[in-house]
N, C-alpha and C positions, 0 to 999 in steps of 0.2 A: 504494500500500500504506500502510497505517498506520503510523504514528510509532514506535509500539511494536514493531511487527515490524520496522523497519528498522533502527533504532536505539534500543534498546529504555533505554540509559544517559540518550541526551537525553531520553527520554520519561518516566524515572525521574526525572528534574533538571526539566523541566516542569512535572513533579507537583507537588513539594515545592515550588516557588513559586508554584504557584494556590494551596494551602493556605497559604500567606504570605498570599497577596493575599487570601482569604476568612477571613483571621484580622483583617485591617485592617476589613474592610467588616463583620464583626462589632462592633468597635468603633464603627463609622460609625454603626452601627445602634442599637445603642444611646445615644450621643449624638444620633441625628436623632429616639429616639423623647422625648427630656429633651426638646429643644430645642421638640418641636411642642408636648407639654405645657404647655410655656410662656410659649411666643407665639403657636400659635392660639387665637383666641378662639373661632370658629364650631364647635359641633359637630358640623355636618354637613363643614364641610374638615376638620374633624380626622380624620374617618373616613376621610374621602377617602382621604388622605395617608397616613394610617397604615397604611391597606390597600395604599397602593403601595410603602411603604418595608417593608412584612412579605414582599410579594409578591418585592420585588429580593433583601432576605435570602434569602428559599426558592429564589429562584433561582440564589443563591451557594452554596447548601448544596449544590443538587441537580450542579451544578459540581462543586463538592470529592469530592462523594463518588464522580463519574465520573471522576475523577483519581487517586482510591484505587486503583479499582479497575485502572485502567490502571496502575499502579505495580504493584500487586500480579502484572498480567499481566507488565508487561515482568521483573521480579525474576525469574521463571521464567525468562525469553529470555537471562540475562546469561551 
């Protein structure tokens, strides 16, 4: 069974520190996009790179926001 159906307080306490941890890797994100600016010089790695550190953000975001939602589920269950 789910985290949230069994224990729906850890699953609420889960939450709130993926949106921790997707509030650092915001930051990350934005200091790895200063940092590529630079010191790549190739515009074609810069694409590269920049399309894979846009790519890990979005896939932090899409995290956070299935954590919401499972807070939101378990706050019903408590």
């Amino acid at each position: 069974a789910s985290l949230f159906l069994v224990n729906p307080k850890k699953a609420i306490e889960i939450s709130f520190e993926i949106s921790k941890i997707e509030a650092s890797i915001d930051e990350l994100y934005r200091d790895m996009n200063i940092s590529l600016i630079a010191e790549v010089e190739s515009e074609k790695v810069l694409i590269i790179l920049k399309d894979v550190v846009d790519t890990l953000e979005e896939i932090a975001d899409v995290i956070r926001h299935a954590a919401t939602y499972i807070r939101y589920i378990s706050l019903h269950r408590v």
